[in-house]
C-alpha positions as CSV (number, residue, x, y, z in Angstrom):
1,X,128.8,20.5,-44.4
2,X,131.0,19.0,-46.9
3,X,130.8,19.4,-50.7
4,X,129.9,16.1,-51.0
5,X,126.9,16.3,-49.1
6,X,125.6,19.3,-50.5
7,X,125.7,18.1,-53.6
8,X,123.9,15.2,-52.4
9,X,121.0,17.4,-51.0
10,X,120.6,19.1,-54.0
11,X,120.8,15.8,-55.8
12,X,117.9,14.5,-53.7
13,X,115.9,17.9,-54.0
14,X,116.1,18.0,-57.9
15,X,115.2,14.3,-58.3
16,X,112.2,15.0,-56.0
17,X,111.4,18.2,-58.2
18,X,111.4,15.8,-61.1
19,X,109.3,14.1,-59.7
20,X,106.6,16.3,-58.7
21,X,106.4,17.8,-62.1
22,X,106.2,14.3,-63.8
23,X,103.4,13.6,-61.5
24,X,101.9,17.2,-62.0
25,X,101.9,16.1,-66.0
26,X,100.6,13.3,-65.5
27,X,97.7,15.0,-63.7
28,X,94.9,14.6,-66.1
29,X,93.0,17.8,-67.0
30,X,89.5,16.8,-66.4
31,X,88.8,19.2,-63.6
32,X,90.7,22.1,-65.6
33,X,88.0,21.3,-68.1
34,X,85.0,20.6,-65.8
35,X,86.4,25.0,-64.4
36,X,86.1,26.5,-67.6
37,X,82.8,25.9,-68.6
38,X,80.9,29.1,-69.5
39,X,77.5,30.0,-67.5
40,X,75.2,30.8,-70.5
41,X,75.1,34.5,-69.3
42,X,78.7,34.6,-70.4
43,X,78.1,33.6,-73.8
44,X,75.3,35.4,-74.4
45,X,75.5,38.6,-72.8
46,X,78.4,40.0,-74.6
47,X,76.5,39.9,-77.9
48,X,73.3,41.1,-76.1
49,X,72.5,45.2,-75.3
50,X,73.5,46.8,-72.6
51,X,69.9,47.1,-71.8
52,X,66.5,46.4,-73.2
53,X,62.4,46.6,-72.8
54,X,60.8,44.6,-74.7
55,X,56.8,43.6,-75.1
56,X,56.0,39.6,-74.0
57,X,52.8,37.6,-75.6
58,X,52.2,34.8,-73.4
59,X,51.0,31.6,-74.6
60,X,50.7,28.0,-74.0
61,X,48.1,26.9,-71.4
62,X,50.2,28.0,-68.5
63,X,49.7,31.3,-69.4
64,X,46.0,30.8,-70.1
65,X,46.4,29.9,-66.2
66,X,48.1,32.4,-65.4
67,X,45.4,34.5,-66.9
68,X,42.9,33.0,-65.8
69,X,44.1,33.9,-62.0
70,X,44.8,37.3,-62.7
71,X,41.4,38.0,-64.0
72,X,39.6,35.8,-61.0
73,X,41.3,39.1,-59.2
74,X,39.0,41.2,-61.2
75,X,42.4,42.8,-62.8
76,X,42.1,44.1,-66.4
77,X,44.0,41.8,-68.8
78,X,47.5,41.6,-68.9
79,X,50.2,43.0,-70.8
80,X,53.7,41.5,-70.2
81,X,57.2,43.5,-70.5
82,X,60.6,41.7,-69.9
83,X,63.3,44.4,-69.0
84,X,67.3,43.7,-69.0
85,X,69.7,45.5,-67.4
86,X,73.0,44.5,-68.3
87,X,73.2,41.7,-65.5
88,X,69.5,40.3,-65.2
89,X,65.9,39.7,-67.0
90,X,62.8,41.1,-64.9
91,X,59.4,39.7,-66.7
92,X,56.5,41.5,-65.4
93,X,52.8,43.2,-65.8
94,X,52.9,46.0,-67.6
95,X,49.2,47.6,-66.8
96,X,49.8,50.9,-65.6
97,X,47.0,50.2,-63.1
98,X,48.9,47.5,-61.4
99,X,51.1,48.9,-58.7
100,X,54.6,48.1,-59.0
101,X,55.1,45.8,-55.5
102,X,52.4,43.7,-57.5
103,X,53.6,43.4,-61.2
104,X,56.7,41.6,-61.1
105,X,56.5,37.7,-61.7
106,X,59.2,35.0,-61.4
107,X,61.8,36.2,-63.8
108,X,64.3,34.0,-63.1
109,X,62.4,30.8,-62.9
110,X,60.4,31.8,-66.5
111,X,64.0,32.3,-68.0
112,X,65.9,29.8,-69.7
113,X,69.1,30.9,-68.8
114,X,69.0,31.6,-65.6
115,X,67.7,28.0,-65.3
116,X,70.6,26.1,-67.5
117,X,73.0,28.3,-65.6
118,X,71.1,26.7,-62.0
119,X,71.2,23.0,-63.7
120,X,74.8,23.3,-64.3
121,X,75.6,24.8,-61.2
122,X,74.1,22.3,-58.9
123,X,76.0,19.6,-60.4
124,X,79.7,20.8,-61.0
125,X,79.7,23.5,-58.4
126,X,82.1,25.0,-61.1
127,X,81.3,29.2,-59.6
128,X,82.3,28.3,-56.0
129,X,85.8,27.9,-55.5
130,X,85.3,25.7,-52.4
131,X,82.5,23.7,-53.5
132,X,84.7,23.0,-56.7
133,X,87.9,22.4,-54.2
134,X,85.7,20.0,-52.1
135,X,84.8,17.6,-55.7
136,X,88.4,17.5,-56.8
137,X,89.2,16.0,-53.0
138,X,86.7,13.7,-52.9
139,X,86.2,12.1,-56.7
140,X,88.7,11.0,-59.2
141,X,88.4,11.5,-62.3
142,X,88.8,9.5,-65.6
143,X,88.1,10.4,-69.1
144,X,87.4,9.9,-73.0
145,X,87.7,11.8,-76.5
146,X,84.1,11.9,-78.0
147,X,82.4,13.8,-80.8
148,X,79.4,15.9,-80.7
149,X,78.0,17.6,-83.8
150,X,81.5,16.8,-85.6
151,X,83.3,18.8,-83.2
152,X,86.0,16.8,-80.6
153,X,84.9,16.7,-76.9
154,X,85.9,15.3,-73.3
155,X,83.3,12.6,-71.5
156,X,84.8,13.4,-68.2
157,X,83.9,10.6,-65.4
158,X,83.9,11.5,-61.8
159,X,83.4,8.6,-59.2
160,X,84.2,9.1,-55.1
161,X,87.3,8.3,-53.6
162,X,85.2,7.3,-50.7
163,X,81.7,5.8,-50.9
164,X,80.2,9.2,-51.7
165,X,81.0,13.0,-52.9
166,X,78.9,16.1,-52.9
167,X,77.1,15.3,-49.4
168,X,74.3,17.6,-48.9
169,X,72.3,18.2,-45.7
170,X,68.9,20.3,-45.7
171,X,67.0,20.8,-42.1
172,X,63.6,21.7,-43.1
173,X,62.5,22.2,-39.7
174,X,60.3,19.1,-39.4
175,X,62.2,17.1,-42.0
176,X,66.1,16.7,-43.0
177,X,66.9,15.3,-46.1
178,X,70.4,13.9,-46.9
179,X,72.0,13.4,-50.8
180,X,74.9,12.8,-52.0
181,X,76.8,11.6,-55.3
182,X,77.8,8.6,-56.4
183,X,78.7,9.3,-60.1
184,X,79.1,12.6,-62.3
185,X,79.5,12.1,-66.3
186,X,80.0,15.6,-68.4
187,X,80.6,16.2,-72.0
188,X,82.5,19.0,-72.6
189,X,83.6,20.8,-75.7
190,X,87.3,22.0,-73.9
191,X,87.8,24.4,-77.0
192,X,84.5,26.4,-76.7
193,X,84.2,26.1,-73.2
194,X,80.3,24.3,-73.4
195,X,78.8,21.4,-71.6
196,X,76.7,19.1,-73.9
197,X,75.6,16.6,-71.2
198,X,75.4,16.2,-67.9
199,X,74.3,12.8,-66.3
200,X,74.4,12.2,-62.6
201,X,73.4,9.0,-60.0
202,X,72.1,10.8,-56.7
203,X,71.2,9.2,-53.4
204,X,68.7,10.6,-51.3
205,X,66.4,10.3,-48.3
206,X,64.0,12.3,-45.9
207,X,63.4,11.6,-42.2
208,X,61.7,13.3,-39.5
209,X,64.2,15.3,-37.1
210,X,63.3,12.7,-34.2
211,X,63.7,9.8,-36.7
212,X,65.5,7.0,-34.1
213,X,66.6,5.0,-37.5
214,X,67.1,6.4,-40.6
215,X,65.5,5.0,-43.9
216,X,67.6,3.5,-46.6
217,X,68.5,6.3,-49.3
218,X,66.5,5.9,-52.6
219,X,68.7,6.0,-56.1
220,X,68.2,8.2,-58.7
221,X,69.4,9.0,-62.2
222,X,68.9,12.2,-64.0
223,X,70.6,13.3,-66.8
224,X,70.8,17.0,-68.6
225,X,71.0,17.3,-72.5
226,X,72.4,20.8,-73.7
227,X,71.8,22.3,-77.4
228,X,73.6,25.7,-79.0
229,X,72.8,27.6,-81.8
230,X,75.7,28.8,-84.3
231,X,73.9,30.3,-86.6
232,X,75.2,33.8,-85.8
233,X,79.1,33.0,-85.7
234,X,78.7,32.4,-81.6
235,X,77.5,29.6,-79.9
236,X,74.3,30.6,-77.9
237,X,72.6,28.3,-75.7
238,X,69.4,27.1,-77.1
239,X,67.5,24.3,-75.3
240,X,68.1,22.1,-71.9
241,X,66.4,18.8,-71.6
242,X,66.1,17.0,-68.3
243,X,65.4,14.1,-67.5
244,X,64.7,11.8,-64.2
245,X,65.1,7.7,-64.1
246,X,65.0,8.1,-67.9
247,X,62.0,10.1,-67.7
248,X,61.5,13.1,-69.4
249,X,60.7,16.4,-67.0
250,X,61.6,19.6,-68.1
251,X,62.5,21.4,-71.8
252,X,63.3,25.1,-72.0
253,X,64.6,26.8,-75.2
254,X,65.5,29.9,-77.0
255,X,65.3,31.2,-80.0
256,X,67.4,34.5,-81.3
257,X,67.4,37.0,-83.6
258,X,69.2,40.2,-84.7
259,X,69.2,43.7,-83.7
260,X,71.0,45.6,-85.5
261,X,74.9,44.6,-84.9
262,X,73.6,43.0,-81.5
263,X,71.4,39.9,-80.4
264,X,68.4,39.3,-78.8
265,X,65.6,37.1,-77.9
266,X,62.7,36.4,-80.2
267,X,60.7,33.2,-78.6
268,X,61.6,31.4,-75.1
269,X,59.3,27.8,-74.2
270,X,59.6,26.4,-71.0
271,X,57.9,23.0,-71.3
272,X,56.9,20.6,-68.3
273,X,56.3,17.0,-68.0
274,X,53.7,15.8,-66.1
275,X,53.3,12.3,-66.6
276,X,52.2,11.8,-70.6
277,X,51.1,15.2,-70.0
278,X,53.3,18.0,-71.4
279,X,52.4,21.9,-70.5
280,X,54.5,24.5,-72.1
281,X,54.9,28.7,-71.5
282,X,55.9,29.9,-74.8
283,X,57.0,33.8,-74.8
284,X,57.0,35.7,-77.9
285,X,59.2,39.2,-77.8
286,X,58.1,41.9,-80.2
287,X,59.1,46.0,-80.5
288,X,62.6,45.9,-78.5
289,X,63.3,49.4,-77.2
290,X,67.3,49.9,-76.3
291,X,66.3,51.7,-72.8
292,X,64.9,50.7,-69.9
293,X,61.1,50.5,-69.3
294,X,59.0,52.9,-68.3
295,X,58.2,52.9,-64.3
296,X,55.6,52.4,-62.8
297,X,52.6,55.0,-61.9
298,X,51.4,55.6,-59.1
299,X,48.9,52.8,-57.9
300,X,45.1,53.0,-58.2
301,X,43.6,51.7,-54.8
302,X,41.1,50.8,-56.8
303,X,43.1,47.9,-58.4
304,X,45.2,47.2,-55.5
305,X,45.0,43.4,-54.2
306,X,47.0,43.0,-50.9
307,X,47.2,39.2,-51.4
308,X,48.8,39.9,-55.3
309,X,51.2,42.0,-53.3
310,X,52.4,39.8,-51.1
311,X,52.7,36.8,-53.9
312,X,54.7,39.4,-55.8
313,X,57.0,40.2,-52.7
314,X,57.9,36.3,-52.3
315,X,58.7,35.7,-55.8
316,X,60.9,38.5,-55.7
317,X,62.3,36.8,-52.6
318,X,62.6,33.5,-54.4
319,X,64.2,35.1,-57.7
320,X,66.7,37.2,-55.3
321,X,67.9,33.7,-53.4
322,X,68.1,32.1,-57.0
323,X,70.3,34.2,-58.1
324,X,72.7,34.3,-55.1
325,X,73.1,30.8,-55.3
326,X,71.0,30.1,-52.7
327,X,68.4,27.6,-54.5
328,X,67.2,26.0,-51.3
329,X,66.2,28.8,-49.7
330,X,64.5,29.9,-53.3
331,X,62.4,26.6,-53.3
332,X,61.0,27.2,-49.7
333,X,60.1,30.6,-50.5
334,X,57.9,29.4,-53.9
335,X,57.0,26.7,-51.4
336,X,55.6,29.6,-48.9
337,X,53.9,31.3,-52.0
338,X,52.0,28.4,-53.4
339,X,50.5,27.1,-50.1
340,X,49.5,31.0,-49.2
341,X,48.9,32.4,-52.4
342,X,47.9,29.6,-54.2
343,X,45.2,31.8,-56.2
344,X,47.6,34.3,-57.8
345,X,49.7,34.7,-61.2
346,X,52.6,34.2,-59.4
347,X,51.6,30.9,-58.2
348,X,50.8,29.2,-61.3
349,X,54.2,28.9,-62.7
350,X,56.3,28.1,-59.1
351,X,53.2,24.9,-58.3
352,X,54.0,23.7,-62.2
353,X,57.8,23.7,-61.4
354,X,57.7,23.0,-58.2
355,X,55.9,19.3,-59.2
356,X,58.8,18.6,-61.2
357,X,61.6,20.3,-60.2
358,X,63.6,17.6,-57.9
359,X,66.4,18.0,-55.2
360,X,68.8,17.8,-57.8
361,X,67.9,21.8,-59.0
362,X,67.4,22.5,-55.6
């Protein structure tokens, strides 16, 4: 090969570089943006101890429900403990006549950020790598400089490439149901890393598994409204709001306040629409203790309730899948719960959410 041809080559391979990177810069960085948001967990938990137990007043008629069932079970009343180990919150009964299989209650679904981390999650996919790999292939993605609260943010637009993105396909057993996207708008503060708003337009439909023509998909838009507290120098998630067709469903905050150098709860509400109806679980923490809790005794059989037990064992179930992502699973588990255990503590709060909750969170 001559000189004049290589030179050629490498003429034609450093135009082509040049290329690439110009249309690598062009690339816009909406997805970049949509990665780095911050789970609420990350934000929090570095300013949080390393563990905790901590005494829980229940209020709010949910509670007074909740009570209501446990004393139907001729239990004595209730005393309430949330424990935190460095990675998780476990809310549970703290009588030491309860046995332990029986005393724990849905931590996960009664805490607020384990349920801003799921609404996020379900959307963006932003904590699997393939999930998030499989929205950048199928959307493209526009955007807009904003303001929130002063502060300068990204309203990031995703719309398919296709007719759809973020397919979904749930076999039930006797019923599948299909979804799928057809628009994703986030506001996101790309300095602090937080989402402010979420809104979505979802497609979805159920059919029976010998269905010979499937029904036309019914449209949906829901829309998530996200609040922080900066009170303490830190951003800390405060309050979700979700909505449905303009609707409002759900509202969960949090409130915070010092201990010592660190920072901690001091009130949680987990609100839920029902119609014009709105029923809230307010929890009140009082007397933190930097340790763990105390564990249980060893059960009375006179106290012991076999159908508490196995309510407790199922919303440990549910929590468990919750927090491994896998939120399907989770619902049919509370689902299971509710229809056999409809009577207990533990059912109260999983039939409440379980009204509301739709696909979207699940």
């Amino acid at each position: 090969m001559d000189r004049h041809s290589v030179k050629l080559i490498c003429c034609i391979f450093t135009t082509l570089g040049l290329i690439a990177t110009n249309l690598f810069a062009q690339e816009g960085p909406e997805y970049a943006i949509l990665k780095s948001i911050k789970a609420p967990q990350d934000l929090l938990f570095p300013h949080f101890p390393p563990r905790y137990c901590v005494q829980v007043q229940l209020s709010g008629p949910v509670a007074e429900e909740m009570t209501g069932a446990i004393n139907k079970l001729q239990f004595e009343s209730p005393v309430f403990r949330e424990s935190f180990n460095g990675k998780e919150f476990n809310l549970y009964l703290a009588n030491s006549n309860y046995p332990e299989q029986t005393r724990e209650l849905l931590s996960g679904l009664l805490n607020p950020l384990e349920l801003i981390n799921m609404a996020v999650e379900s959307v963006i996919k932003y904590k699997s790598e393939n999930k998030f790999a499989e929205l950048q292939d199928q959307t493209s993605a526009s955007h807009e400089i904003s303001s929130v609260n002063g502060r300068p943010v990204y309203k990031i637009r995703l719309i398919p490439k296709g007719n759809y993105f973020s397919y979904s396909y749930n076999d039930n057993g006797a019923f599948v149901e299909e979804s799928w996207m057809k628009e994703l708008t986030a506001v996101v503060d790309s300095a602090l890393s937080l989402v402010y708003e979420l809104s979505a337009t979802k497609q979805q439909r159920q059919f029976s598994v010998d269905a010979v023509d499937k029904p036309s998909a019914r449209e949906s838009a829901v829309k998530y409204i996200f609040s922080y507290e900066f009170g303490t120098g830190v951003p800390l998630p405060s309050r979700m709001e979700f909505f449905s067709d303009g609707e409002p469903v759900l509202d969960i905050s949090a409130v915070y306040g010092p201990l010592g150098d660190q920072i901690v709860f001091t009130r949680k509400t987990i609100c839920v629409y029902q119609g014009s109806e709105k029923a809230c679980l307010e929890l009140a923490h009082t007397d933190y203790s930097c340790k763990a809790c105390p564990s249980a005794k060893k059960r009375n059989p006179r106290f012991y309730n076999r159908k508490l037990e196995k309510a407790a064992l199922l919303s440990k179930k549910a929590v468990d899948q919750l927090r491994n992502g896998n939120i399907s699973v989770s619902t049919r588990v509370l689902e299971e719960l509710v229809e056999k255990y409809g009577d207990t503590p533990q059912a109260v709060e999983a039939r409440r959410l379980l009204a509301k909750l739709p696909s979207q969170l699940r």
